[in-house]
C-alpha positions in Angstrom: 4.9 68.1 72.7 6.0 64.7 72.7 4.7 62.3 70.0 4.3 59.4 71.9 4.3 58.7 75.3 4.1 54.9 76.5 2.5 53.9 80.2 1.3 50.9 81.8 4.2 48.6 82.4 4.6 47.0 86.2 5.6 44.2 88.4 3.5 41.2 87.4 3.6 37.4 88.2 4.4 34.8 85.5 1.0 33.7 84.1 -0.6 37.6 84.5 -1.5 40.2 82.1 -0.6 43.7 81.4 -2.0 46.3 79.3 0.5 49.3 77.8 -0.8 52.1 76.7 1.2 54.4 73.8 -0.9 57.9 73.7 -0.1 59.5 70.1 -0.2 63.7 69.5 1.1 65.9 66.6 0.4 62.5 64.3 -2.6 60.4 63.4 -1.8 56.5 64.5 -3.7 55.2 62.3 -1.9 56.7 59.1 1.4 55.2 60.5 2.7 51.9 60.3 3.2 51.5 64.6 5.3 48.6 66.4 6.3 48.1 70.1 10.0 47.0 70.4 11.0 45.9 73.9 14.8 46.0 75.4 15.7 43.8 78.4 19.0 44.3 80.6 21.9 43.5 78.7 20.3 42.7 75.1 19.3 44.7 72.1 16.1 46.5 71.5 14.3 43.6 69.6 10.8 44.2 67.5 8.0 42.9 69.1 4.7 43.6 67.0 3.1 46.1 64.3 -0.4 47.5 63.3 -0.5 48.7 59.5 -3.2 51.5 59.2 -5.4 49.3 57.3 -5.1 47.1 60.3 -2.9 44.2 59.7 -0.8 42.5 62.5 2.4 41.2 62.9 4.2 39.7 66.2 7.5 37.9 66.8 7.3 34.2 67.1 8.2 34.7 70.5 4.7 36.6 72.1 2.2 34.5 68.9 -0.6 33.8 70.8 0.1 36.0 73.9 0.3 39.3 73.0 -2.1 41.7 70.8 -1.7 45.1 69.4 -4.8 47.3 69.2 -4.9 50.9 68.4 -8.3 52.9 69.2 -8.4 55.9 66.3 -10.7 57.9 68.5 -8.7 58.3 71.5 -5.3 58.4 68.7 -4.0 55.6 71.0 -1.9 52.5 71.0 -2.1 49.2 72.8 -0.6 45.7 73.3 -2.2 43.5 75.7 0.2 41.2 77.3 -1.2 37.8 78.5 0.6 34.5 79.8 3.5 37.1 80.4 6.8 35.1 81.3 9.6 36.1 82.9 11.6 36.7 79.2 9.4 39.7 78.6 10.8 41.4 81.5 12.1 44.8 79.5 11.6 48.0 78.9 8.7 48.5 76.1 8.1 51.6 73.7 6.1 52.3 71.0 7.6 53.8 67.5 6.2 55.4 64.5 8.2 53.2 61.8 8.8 56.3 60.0 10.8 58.1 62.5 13.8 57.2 64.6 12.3 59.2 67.6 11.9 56.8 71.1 9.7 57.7 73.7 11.1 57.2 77.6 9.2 53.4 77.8 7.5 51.7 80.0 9.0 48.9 82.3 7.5 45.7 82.6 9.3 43.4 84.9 7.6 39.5 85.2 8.3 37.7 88.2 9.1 33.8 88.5 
């Protein structure tokens, strides 16, 4: 079974939204400290946000204001809504427990000028 499993990435236009999804099993989310990283062609995987399990939030300067990490306990799932997406998000995102060096497959999100 994997432990997480990222989905929702696409082809979007600058300016447009996206919502990924990072579906959690064998592990309570919300007792993990969870981030989405993101890697685009030719660069290092770079950190782009984290949910404490008491809730707190924390982005890179680069996607303030634009991007929002969620989690929903119920469903023992992960989000990030992506708004005002610009082509420099264009990579590959994936969700990560902090404690654990394991990598899902990712999702692609590719913005469009």
């Amino acid at each position: 079974q994997v432990p997480l499993v990222e989905s929702g990435g696409g082809l979007v236009q600058t300016g447009g939204s996206l919502r990924l999804t990072c579906a959690g099993s064998g592990f309570l989310l919300s007792d993990a400290i969870m981030t989405w990283h993101r890697q685009a062609p030719g660069k290092a995987r770079e950190w782009v946000a984290t949910m404490a399990p008491g809730g707190a939030t924390f982005y890179t300067d680069s996607v303030k204001g634009r991007f929002t990490i969620s989690r929903d306990d119920a469903a023992n799932t992960l989000y990030i809504q992506m708004n005002s997406l610009k082509p420099k998000d264009t990579a590959v995102y994936y969700c990560k427990n902090f404690d654990t060096t394991t990598w899902g497959q990712g999702t692609q999100v590719t913005v469009s000028s």
